[in-house]
ZATI-688853 format. One record per atom (N, C-alpha, C): residue number from 1; residue in one letter; x, y, z. Coordinates in nm, 3 decimals. Layout:
// residues N
     i   aa        px        py        pz
   NUM    A         X         Y         Z
...
This chain:
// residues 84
     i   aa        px        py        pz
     1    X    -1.199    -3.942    -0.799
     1    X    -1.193    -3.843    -0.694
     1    X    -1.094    -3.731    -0.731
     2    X    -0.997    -3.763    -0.776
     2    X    -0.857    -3.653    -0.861
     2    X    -0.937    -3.556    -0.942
     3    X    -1.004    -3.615    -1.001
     3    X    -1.090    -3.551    -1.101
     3    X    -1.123    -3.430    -1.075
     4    X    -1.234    -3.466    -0.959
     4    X    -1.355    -3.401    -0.887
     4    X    -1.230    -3.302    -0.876
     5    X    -1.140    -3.277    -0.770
     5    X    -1.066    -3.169    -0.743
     5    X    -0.972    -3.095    -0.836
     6    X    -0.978    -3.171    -0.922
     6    X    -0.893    -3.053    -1.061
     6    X    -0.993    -2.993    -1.068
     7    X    -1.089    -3.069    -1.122
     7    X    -1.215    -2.957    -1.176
     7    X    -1.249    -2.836    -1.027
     8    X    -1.277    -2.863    -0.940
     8    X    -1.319    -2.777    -0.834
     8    X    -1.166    -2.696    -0.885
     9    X    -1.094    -2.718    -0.846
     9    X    -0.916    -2.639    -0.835
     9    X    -0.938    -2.547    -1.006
    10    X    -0.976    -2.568    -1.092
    10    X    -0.982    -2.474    -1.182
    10    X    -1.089    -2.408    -1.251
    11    X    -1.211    -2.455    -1.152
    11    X    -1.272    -2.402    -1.140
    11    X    -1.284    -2.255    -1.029
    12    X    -1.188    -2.259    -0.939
    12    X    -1.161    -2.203    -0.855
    12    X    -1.022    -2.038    -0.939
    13    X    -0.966    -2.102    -1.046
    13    X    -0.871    -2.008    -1.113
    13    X    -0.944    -1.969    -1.219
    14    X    -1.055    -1.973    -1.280
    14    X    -1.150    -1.916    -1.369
    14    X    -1.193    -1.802    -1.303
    15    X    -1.252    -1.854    -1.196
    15    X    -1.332    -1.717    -1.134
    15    X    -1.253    -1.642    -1.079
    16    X    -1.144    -1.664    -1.030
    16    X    -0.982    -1.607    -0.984
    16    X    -0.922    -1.483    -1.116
    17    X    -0.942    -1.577    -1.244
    17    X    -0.876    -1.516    -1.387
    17    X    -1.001    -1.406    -1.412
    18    X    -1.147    -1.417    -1.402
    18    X    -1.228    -1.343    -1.475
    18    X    -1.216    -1.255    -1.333
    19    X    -1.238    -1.218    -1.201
    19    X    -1.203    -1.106    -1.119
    19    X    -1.095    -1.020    -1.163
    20    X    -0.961    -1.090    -1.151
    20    X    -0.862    -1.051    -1.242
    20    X    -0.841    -0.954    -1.367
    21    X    -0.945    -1.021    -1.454
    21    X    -0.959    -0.923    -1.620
    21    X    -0.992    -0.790    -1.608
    22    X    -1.142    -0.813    -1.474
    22    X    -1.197    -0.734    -1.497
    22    X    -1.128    -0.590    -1.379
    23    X    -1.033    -0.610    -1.321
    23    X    -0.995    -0.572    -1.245
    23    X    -0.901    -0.474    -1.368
    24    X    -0.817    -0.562    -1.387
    24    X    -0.704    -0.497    -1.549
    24    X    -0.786    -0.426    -1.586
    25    X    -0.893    -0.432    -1.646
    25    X    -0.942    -0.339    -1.750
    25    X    -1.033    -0.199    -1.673
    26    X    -0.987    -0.192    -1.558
    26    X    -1.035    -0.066    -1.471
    26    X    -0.864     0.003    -1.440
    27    X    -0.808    -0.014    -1.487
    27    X    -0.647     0.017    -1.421
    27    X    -0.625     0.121    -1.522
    28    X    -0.657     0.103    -1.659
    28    X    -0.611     0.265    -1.716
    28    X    -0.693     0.373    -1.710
    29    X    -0.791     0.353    -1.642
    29    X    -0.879     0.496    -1.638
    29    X    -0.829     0.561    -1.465
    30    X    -0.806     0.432    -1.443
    30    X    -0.758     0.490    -1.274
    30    X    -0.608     0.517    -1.297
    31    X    -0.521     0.501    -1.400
    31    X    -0.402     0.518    -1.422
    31    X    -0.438     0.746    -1.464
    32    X    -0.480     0.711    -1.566
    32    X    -0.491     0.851    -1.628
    32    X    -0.550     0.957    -1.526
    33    X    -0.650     0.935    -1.398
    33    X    -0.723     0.952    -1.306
    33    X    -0.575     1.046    -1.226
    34    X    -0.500     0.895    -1.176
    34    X    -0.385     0.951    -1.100
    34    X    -0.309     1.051    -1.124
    35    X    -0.270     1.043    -1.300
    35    X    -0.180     1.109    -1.361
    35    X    -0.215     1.276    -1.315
    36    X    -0.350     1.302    -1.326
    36    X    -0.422     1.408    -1.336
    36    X    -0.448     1.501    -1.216
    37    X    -0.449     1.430    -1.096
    37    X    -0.543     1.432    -0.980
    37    X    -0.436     1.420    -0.881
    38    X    -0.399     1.448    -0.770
    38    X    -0.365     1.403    -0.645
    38    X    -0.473     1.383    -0.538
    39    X    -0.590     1.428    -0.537
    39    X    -0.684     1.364    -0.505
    39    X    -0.724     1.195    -0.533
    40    X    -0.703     1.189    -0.654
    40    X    -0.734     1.017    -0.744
    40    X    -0.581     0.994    -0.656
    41    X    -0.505     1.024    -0.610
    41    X    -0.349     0.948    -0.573
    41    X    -0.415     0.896    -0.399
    42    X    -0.443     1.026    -0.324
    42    X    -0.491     1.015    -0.180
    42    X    -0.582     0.896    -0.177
    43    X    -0.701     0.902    -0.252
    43    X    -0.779     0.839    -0.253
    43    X    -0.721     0.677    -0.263
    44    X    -0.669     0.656    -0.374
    44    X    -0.589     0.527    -0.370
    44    X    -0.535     0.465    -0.239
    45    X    -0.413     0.587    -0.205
    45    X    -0.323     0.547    -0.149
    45    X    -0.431     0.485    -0.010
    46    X    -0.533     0.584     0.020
    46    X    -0.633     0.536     0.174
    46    X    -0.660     0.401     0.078
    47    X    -0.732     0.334    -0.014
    47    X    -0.819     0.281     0.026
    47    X    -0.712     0.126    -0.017
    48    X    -0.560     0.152    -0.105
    48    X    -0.517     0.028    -0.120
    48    X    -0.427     0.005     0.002
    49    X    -0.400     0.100     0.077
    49    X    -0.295     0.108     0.189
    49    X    -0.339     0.141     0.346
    50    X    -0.457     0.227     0.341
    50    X    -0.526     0.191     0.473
    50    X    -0.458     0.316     0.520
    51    X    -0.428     0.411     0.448
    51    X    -0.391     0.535     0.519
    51    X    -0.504     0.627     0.550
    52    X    -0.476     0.695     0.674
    52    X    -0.587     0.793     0.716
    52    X    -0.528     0.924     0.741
    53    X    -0.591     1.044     0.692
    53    X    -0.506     1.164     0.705
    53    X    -0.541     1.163     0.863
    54    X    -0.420     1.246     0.888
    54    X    -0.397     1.315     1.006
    54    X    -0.243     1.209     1.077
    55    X    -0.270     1.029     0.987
    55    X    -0.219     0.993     1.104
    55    X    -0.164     0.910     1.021
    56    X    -0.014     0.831     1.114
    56    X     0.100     0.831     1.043
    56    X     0.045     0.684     1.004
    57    X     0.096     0.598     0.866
    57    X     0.064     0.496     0.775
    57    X     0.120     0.377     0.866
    58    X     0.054     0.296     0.917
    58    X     0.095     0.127     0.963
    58    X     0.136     0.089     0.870
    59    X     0.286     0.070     0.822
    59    X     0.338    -0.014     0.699
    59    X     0.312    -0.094     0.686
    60    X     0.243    -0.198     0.568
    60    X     0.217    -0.348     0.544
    60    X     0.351    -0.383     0.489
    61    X     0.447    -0.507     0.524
    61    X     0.556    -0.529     0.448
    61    X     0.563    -0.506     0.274
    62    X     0.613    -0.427     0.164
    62    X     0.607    -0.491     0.075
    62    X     0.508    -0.374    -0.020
    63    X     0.410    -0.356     0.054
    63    X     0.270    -0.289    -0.003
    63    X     0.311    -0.131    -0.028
    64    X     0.339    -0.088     0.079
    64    X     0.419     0.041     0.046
    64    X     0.507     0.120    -0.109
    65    X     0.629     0.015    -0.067
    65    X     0.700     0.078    -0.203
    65    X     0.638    -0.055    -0.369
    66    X     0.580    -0.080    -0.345
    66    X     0.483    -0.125    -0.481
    66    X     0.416     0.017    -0.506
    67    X     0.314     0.076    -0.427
    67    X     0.241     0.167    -0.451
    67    X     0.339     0.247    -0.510
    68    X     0.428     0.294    -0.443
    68    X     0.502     0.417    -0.427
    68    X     0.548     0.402    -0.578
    69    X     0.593     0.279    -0.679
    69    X     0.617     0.206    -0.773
    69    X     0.514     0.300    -0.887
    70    X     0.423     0.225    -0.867
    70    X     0.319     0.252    -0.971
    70    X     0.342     0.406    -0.941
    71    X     0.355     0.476    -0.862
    71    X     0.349     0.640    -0.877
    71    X     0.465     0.676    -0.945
    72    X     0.573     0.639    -0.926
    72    X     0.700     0.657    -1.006
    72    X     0.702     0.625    -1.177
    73    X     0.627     0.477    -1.194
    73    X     0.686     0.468    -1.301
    73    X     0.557     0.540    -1.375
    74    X     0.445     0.593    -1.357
    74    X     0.305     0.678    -1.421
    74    X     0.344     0.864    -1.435
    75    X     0.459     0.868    -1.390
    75    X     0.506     1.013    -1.335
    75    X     0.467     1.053    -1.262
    76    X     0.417     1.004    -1.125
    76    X     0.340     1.104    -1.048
    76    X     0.459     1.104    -0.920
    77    X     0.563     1.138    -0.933
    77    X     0.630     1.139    -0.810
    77    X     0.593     1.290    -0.730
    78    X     0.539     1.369    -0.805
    78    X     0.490     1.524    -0.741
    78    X     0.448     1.504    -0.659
    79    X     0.290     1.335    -0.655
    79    X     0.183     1.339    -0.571
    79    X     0.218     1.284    -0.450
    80    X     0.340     1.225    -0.431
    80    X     0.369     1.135    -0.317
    80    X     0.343     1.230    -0.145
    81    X     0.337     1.347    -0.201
    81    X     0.358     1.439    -0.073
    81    X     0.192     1.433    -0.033
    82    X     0.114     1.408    -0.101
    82    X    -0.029     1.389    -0.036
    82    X    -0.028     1.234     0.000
    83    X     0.057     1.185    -0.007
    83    X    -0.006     1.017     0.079
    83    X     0.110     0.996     0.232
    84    X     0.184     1.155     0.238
    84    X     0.246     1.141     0.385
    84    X     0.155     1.094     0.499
C-alpha cells in the first residue's frame, strides 16, 4: 500500500516538474518582452497580480514586492509607474 502512494506522490511531482519546465522556458522571452515594453509590464502585472486600471491593487501578502523584484532586478524600475 506505501508503494501505491509513493508512486501516486511522484507521480504527482513529475507532472508538477514538467508544468514547471515548461513554464521556465517561456520566462526569457517574457523577460526581454518586459525589458522592452511597459505594456508587456501592465499586462503582467493585471494578469499575475489581479490589477485593474482605474482601481487601486488588493495586495496579496508577499506577491506584490516579488513582482516588483523581478522588475528591479531585469531593469525595469521606469515601468513600475504603469502598474500604479
Amino acid at each position: 500500500m506505501q508503494i501505491y502512494h509513493l508512486k501516486k506522490e511522484r507521480e504527482k511531482i513529475e507532472s508538477s516538474n514538467a508544468r514547471l519546465r515548461a513554464e521556465n522556458q517561456k520566462l526569457p522571452a517574457q523577460i526581454e518582452r518586459m525589458k522592452h515594453s511597459k505594456d508587456e509590464v501592465e499586462k503582467v502585472a493585471r494578469g499575475e497580480l489581479g490589477l485593474v486600471k482605474g482601481r487601486a491593487a488588493q495586495r496579496q501578502p508577499g506577491l506584490l514586492p516579488a513582482f516588483l523584484q523581478k522588475l528591479l532586478a531585469h531593469g525595469r524600475g521606469d515601468a513600475l509607474c504603469a502598474v500604479r
